[in-house]
MDAnalysis code that builds the backbone (N, CA, C; Angstrom):
import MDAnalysis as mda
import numpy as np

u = mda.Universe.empty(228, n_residues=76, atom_resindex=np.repeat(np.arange(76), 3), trajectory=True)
u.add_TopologyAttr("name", ["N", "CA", "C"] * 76)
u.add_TopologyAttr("resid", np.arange(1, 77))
u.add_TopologyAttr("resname", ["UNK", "UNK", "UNK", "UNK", "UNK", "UNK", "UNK", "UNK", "UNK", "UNK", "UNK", "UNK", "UNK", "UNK", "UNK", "UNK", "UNK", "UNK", "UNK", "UNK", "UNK", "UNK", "UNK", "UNK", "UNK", "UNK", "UNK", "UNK", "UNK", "UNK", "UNK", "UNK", "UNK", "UNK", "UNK", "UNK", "UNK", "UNK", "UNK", "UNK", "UNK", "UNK", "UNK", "UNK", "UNK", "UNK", "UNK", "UNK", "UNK", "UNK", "UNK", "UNK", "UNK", "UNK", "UNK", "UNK", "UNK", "UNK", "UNK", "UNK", "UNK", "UNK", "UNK", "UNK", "UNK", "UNK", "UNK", "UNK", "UNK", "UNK", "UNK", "UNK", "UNK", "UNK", "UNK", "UNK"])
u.atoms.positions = np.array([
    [-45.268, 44.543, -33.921],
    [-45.968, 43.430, -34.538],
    [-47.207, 43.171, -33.693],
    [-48.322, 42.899, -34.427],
    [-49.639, 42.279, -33.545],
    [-49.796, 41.237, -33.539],
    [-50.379, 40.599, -32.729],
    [-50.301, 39.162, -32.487],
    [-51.787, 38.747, -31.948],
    [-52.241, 37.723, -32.326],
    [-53.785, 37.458, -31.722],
    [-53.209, 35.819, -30.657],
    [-52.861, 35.669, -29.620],
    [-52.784, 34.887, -29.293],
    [-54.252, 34.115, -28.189],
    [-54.485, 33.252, -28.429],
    [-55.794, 32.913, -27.651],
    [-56.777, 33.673, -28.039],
    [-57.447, 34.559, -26.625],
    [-58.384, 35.440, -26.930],
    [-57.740, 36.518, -27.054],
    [-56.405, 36.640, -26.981],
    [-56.076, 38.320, -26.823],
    [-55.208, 38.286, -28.110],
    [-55.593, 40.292, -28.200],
    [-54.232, 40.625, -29.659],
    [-53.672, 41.431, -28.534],
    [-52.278, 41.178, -28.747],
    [-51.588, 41.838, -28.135],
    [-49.930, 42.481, -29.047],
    [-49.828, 43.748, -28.491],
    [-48.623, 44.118, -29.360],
    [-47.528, 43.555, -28.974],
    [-45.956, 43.510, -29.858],
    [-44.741, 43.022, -29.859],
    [-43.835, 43.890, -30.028],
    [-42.922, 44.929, -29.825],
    [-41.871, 45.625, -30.195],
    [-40.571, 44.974, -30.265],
    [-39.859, 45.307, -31.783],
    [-39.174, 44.540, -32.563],
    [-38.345, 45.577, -32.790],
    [-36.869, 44.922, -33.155],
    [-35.852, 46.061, -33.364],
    [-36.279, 46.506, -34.781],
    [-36.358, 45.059, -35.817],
    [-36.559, 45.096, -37.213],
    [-37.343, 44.148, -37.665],
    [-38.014, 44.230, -39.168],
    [-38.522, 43.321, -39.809],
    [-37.761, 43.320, -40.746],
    [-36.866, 42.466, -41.512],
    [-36.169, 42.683, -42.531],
    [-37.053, 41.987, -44.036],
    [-37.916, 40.718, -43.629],
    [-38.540, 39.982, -45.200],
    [-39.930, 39.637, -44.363],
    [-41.119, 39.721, -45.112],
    [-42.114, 38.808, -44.779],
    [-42.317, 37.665, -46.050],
    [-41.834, 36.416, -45.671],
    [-41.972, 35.492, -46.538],
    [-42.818, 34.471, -46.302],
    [-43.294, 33.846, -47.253],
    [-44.816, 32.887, -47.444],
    [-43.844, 31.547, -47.967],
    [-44.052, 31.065, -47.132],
    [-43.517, 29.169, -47.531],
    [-44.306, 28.422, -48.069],
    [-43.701, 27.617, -48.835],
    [-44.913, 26.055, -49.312],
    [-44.598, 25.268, -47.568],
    [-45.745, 24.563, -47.689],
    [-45.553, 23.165, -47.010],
    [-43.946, 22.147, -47.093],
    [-43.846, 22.087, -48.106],
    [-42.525, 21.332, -48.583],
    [-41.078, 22.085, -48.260],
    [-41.453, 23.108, -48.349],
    [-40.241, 23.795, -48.053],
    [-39.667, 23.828, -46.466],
    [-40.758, 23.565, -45.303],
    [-40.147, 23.548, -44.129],
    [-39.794, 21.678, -43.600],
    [-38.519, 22.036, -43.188],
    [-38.344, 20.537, -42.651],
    [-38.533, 20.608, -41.167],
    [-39.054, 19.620, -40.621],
    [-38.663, 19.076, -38.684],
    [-37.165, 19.916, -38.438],
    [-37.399, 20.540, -36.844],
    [-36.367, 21.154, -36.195],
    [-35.801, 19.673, -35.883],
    [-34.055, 20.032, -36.233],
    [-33.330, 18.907, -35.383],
    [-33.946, 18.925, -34.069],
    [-32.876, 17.420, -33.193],
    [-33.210, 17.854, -31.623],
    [-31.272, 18.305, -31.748],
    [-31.431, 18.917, -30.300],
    [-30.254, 19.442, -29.786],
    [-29.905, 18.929, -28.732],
    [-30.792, 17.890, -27.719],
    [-30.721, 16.858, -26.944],
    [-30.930, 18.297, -25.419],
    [-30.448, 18.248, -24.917],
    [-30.615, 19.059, -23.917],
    [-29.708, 20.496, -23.998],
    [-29.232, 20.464, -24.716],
    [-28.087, 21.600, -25.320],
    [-29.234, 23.255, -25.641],
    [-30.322, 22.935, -26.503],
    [-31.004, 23.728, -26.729],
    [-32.219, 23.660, -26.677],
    [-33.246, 23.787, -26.158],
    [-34.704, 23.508, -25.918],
    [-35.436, 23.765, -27.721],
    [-35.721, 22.819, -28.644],
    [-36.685, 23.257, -29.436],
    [-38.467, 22.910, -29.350],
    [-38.573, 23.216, -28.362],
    [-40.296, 23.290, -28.112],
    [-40.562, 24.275, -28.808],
    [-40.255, 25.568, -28.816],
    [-40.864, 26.573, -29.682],
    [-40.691, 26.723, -30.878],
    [-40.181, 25.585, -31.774],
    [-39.167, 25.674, -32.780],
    [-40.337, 24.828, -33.712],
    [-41.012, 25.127, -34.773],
    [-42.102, 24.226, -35.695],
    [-40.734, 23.912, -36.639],
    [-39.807, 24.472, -37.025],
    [-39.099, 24.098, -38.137],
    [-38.352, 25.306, -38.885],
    [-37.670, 24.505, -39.845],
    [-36.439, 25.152, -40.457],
    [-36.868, 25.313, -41.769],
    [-36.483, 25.889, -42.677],
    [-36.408, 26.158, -44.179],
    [-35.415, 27.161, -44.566],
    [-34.909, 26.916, -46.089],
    [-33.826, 27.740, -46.621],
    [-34.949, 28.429, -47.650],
    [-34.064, 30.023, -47.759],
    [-34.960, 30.566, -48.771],
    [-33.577, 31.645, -49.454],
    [-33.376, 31.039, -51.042],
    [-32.388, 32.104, -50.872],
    [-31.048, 31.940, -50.502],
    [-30.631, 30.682, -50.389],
    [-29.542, 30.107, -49.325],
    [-29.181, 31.031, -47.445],
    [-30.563, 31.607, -47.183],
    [-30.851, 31.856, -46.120],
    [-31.780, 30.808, -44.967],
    [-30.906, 30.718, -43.783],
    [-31.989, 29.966, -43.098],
    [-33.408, 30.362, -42.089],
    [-34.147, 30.308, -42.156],
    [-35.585, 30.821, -41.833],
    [-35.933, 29.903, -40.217],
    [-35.844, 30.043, -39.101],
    [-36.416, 29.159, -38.008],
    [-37.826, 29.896, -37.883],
    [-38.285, 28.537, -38.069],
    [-39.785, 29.081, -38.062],
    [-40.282, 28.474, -36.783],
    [-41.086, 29.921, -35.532],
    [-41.073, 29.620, -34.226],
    [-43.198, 29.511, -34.358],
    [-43.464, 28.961, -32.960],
    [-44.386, 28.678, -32.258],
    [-44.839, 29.827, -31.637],
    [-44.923, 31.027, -32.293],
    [-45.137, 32.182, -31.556],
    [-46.034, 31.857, -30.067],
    [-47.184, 31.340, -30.624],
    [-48.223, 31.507, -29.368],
    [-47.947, 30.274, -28.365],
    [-47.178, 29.106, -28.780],
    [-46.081, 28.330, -27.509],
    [-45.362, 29.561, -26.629],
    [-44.558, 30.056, -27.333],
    [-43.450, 30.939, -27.017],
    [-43.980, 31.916, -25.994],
    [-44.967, 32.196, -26.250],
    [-45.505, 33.788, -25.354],
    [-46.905, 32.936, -24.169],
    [-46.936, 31.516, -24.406],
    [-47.745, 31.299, -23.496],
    [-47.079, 30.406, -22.145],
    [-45.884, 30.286, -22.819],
    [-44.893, 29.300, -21.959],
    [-44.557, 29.720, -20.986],
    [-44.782, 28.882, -19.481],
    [-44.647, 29.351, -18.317],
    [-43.826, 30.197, -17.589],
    [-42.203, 29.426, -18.397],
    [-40.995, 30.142, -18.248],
    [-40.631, 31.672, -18.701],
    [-41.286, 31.781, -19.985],
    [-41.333, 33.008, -20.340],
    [-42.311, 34.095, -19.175],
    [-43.173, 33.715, -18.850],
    [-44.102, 34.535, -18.253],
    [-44.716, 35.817, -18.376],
    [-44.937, 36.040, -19.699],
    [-45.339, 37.209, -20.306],
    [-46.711, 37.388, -20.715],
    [-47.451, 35.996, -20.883],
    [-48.998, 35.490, -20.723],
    [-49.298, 34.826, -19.835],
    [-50.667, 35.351, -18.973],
    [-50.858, 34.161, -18.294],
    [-52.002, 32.857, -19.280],
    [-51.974, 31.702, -18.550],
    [-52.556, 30.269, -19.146],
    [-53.802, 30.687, -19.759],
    [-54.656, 31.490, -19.154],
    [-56.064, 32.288, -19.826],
    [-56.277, 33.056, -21.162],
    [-55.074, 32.905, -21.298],
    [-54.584, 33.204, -22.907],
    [-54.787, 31.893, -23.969],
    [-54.466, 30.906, -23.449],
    [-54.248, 29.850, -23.731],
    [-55.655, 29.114, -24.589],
])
């Protein structure tokens, strides 16, 4: 997968892509919280498609986040 995060595109290796799906607005709701159980900072939200559930992530949170450390902040 390519990714343009900040100024950089950078590649992603993925086991699989199984659907690329296009949401309405309406269709994604707010991530619960999980209280300290599960961190959803990277988490924009949920939607069903299909009676499948879809977590829809913060890619460029995700890959710029300190903890991860896979970008540095100049990405940012």
């Amino acid at each position: 997968i390519i990714l343009n995060i900040g100024k950089r595109v950078i590649g992603m290796v993925v086991d699989a892509v199984s659907d690329v799906t296009s949401l309405a607005h309406d269709q994604v709701r707010p991530a619960p919280e999980f209280g300290t159980v599960l961190d959803t900072a990277y988490i924009d939200g949920l939607a069903t498609v299909d009676e499948r559930m879809i977590i829809i992530i913060d890619i460029e949170k995700l890959m710029t986040a300190e903890d991860m450390g896979l970008m540095d902040q100049a990405a940012a």
